[in-house]
VOLUMMI-300558 format. One record per residue: residue number from 1; residue in three letters; x, z, y of N, C-alpha, C in turn. Coordinates in pm, whole numbers, plus 50000, padded with zeros to 5 digits. Last residue first. Layout:
N
[NUM "Ala" [X Z Y] [X Z Y] [X Z Y]]
...
//
This chain:
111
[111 "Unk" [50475 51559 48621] [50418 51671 48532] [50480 51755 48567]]
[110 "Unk" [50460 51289 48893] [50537 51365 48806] [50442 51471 48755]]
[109 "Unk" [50497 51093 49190] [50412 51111 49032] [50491 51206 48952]]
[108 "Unk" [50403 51072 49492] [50493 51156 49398] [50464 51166 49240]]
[107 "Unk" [50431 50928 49799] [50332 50932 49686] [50413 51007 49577]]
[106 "Unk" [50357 50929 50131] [50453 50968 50017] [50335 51024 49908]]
[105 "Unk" [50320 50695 50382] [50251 50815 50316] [50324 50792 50157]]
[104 "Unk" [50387 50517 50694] [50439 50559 50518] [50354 50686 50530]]
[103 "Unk" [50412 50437 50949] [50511 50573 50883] [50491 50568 50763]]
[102 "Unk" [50371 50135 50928] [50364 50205 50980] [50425 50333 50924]]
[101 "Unk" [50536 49795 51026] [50497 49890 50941] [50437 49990 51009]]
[100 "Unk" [50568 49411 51153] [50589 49586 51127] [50485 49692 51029]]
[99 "Unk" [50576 49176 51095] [50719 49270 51100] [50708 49469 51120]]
[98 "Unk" [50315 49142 50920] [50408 49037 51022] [50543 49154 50985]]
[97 "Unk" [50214 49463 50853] [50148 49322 50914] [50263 49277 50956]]
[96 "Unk" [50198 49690 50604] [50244 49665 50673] [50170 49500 50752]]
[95 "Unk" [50237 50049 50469] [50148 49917 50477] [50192 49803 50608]]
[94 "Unk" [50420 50226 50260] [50403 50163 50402] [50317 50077 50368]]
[93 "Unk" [50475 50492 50079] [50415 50375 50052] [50421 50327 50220]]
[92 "Unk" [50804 50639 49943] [50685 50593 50023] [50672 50473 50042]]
[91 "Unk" [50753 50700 49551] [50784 50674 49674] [50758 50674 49814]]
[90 "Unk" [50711 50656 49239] [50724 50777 49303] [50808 50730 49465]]
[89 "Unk" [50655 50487 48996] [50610 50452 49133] [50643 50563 49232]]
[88 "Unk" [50815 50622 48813] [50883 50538 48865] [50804 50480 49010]]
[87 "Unk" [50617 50753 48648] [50705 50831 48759] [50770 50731 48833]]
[86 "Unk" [50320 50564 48722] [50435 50637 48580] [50485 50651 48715]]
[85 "Unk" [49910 50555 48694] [50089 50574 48776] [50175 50576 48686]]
[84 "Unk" [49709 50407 48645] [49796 50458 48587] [49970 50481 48590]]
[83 "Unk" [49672 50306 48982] [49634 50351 48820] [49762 50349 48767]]
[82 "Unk" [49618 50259 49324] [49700 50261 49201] [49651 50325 49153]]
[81 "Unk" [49529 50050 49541] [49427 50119 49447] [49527 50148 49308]]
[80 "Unk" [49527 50031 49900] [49575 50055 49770] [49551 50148 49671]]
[79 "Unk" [49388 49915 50173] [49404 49983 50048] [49430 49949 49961]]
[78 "Unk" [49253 49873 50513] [49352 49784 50386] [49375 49949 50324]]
[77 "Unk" [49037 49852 50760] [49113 49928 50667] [49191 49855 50549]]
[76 "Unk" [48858 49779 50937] [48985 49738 51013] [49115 49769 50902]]
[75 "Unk" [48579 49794 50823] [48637 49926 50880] [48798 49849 50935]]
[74 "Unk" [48520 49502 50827] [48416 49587 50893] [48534 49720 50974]]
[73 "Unk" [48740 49422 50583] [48738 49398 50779] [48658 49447 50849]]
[72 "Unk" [48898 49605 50359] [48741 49666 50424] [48773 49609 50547]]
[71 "Unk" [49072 49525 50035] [49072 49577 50241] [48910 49549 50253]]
[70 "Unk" [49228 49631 49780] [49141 49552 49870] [49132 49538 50034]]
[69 "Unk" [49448 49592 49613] [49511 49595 49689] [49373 49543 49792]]
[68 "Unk" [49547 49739 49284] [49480 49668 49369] [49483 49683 49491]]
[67 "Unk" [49781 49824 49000] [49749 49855 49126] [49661 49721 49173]]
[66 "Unk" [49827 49721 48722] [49794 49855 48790] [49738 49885 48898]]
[65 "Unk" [49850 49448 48730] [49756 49549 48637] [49763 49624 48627]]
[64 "Unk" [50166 49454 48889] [50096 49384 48853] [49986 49490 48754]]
[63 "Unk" [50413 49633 48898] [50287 49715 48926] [50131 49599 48923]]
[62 "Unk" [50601 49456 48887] [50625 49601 48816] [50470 49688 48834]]
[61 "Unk" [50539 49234 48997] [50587 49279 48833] [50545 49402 48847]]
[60 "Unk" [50373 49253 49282] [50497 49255 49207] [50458 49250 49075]]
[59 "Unk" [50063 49029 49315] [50129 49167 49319] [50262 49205 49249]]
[58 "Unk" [49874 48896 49576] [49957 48895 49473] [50047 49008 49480]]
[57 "Unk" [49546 48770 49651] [49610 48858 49658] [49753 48820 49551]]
[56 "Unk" [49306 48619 49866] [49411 48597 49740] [49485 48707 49766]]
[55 "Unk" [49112 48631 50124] [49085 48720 49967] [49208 48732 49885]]
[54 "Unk" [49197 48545 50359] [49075 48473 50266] [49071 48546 50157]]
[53 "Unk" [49427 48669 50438] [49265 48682 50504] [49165 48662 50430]]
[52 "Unk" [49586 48833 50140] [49575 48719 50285] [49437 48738 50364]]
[51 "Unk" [49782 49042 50069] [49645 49029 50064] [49581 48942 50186]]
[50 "Unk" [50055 49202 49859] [50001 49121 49970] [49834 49070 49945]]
[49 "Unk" [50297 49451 49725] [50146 49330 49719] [50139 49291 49838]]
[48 "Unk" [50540 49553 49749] [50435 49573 49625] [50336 49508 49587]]
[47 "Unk" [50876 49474 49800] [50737 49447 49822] [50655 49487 49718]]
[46 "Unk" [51094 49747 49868] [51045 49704 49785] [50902 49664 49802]]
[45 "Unk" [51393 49900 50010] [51263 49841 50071] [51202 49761 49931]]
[44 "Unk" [51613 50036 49801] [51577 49989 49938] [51414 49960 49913]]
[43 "Unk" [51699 50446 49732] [51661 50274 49675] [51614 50189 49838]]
[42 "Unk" [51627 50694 49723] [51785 50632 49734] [51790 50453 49712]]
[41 "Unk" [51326 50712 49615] [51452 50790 49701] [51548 50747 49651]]
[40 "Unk" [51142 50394 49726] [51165 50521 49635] [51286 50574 49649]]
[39 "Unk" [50915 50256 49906] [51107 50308 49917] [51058 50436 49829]]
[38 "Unk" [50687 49974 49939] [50717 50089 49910] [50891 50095 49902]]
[37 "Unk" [50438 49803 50134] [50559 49807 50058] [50593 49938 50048]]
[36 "Unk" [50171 49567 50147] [50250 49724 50107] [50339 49730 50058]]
[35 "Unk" [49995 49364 50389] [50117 49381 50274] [50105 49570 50253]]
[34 "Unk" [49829 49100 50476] [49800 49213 50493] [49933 49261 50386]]
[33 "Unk" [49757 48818 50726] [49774 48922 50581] [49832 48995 50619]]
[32 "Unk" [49448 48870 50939] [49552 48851 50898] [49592 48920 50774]]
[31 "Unk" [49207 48850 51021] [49220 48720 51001] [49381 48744 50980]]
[30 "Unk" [49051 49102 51053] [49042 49027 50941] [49089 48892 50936]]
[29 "Unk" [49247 49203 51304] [49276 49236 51138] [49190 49153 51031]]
[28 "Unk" [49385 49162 51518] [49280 49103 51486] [49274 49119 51276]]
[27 "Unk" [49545 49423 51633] [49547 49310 51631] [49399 49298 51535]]
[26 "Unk" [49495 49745 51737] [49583 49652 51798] [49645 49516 51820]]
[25 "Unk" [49502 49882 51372] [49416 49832 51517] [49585 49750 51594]]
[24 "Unk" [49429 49997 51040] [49490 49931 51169] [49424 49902 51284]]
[23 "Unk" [49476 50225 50822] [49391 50202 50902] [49466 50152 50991]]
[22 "Unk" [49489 50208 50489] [49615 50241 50628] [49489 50167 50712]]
[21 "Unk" [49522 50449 50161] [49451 50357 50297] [49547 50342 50409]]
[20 "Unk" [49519 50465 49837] [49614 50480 49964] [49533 50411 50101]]
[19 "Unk" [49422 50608 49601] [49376 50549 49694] [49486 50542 49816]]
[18 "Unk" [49583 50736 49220] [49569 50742 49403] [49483 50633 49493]]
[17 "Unk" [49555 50869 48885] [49565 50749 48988] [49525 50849 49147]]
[16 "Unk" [49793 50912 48607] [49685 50933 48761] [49641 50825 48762]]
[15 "Unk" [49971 50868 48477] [49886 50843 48447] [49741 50879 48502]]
[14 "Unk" [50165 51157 48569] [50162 51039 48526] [50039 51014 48432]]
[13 "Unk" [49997 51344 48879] [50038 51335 48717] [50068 51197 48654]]
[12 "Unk" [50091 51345 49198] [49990 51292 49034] [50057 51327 48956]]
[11 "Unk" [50093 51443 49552] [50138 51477 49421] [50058 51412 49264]]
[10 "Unk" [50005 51213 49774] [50046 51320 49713] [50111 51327 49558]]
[9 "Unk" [49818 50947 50007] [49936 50985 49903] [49885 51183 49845]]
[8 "Unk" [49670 50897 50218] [49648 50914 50120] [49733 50945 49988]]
[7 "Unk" [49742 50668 50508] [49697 50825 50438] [49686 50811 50295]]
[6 "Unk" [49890 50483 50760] [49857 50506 50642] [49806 50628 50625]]
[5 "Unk" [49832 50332 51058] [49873 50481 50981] [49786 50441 50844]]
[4 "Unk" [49970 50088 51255] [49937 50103 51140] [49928 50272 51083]]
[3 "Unk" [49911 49878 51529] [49934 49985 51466] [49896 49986 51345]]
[2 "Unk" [50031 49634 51794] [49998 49685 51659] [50009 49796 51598]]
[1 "Unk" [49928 49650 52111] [50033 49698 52021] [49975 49718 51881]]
//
């Protein structure tokens, strides 16, 4: 069974930054891509990045040269590396494989 828990969220200041991690198991993680998506309150499902086996990565508009998106196949771990937050990233973050997700860790930017 695939799993996913994310960690790392909370409260920033605009113009933070956060680490988000999601630690997986249950499938063969360095040979698959890898995603994050985020739900900000009252809004739908929104892709943020992706991160294939072989390295390529790609990242929405809206958070293009902000955010990175590495992964660690030793540790089984995928991460997200947001900067310079603005309030608008204020959501939860999911990480996700194929069709599923895991609970999300809530990220909050605000002064």
């Amino acid at each position: 069974e695939d799993q996913l828990v994310e960690s790392g969220g909370g409260l920033v200041q605009p113009g933070g930054s956060l680490r988000l991690s999601c630690a997986a198991s249950g499938f063969t993680f360095s040979t698959a891509a890898m995603k994050w998506v985020r739900q900000a309150p009252g809004k739908g499902l929104e892709w943020v990045s992706t991160i294939y086996s072989s390295g390529p990565t790609n990242y929405a508009d809206s958070v293009k040269g902000r955010f990175t998106i590495p992964r660690d196949n030793a540790k089984n771990t995928l991460y997200l590396q947001l900067n310079s937050l603005k309030t608008e990233d204020t959501a939860m973050y999911y990480c996700g494989v194929g069709g599923v997700r895991g609970r999300g860790t809530q990220v909050i930017v605000s002064s």
